[in-house]
C-alpha positions as CSV (number, residue, x, y, z in Angstrom):
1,X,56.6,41.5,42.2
2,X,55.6,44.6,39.7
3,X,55.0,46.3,42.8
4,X,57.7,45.9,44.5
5,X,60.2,46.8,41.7
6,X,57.8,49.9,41.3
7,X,58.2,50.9,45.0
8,X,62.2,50.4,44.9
9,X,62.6,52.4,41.2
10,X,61.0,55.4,42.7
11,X,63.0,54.9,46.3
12,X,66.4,55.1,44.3
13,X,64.9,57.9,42.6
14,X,64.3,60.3,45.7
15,X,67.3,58.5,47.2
16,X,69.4,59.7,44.3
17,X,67.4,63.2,43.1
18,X,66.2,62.5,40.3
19,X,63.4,62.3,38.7
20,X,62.0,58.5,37.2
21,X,63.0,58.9,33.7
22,X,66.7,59.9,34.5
23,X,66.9,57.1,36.8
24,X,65.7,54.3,34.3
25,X,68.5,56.1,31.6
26,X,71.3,56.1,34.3
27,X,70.2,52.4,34.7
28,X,70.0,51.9,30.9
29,X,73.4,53.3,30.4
30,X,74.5,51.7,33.7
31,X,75.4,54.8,35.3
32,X,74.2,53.9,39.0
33,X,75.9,51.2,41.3
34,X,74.3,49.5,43.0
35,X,75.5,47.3,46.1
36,X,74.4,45.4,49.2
37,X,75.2,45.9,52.4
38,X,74.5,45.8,56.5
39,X,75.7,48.4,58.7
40,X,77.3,48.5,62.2
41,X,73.7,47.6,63.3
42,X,73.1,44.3,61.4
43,X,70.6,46.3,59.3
44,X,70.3,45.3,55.5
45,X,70.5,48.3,52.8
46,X,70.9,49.0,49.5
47,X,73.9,51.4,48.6
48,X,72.9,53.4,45.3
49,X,75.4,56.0,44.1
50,X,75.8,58.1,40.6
51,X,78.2,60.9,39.5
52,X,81.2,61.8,40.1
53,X,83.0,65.0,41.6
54,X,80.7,67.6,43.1
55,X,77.9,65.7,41.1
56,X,78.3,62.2,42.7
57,X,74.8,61.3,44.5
58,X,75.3,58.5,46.8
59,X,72.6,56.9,49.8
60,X,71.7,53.7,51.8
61,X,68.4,52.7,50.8
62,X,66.8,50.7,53.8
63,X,63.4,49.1,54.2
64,X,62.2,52.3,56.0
65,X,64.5,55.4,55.3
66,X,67.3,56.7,53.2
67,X,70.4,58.2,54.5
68,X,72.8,60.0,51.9
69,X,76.0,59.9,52.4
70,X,77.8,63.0,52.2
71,X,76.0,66.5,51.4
72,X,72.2,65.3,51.0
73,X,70.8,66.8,47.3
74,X,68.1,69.7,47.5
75,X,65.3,68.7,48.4
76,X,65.9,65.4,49.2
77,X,63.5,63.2,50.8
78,X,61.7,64.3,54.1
79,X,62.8,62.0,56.9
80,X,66.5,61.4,55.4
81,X,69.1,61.6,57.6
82,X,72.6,63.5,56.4
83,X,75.6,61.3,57.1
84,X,79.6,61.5,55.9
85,X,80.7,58.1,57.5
């Protein structure tokens, strides 16, 4: 199970833009929500989201991808798909 929760901690972390140690403060200081969820497809995903204002981060983490919701941060993860549903 180590590796799992390894592979998701550093999923939230592209998912969100930041780098490992600011994610496991904004977790610390429960900062990040997160929530589950399917979409219109029946497809299970993990909603992360941080911030507020200009600042807020917010993505759908699935089994294979990551699709932020609204402007997608620099750099974000190759692959992503930009969304504003």
């Amino acid at each position: 199970m180590y590796n799992e929760i390894n592979v998701l901690f550093g999923t939230l972390a592209k998912a969100l833009d930041v780098p490992e140690d600011t994610l496991a403060r904004l977790l610390e200081d429960g900062a990040i929500t997160l929530e589950t969820g399917r979409d219109d497809r029946g497809a299970p995903f993990v909603l992360a989201a941080h911030g507020t204002g200009e600042a807020r981060r917010a993505a759908r983490v699935y089994k294979d991808r990551i699709l932020h919701l609204g402007e997608p941060p620099e750099g974000s993860v190759p692959g992503s798909v930009p969304s504003n549903p």
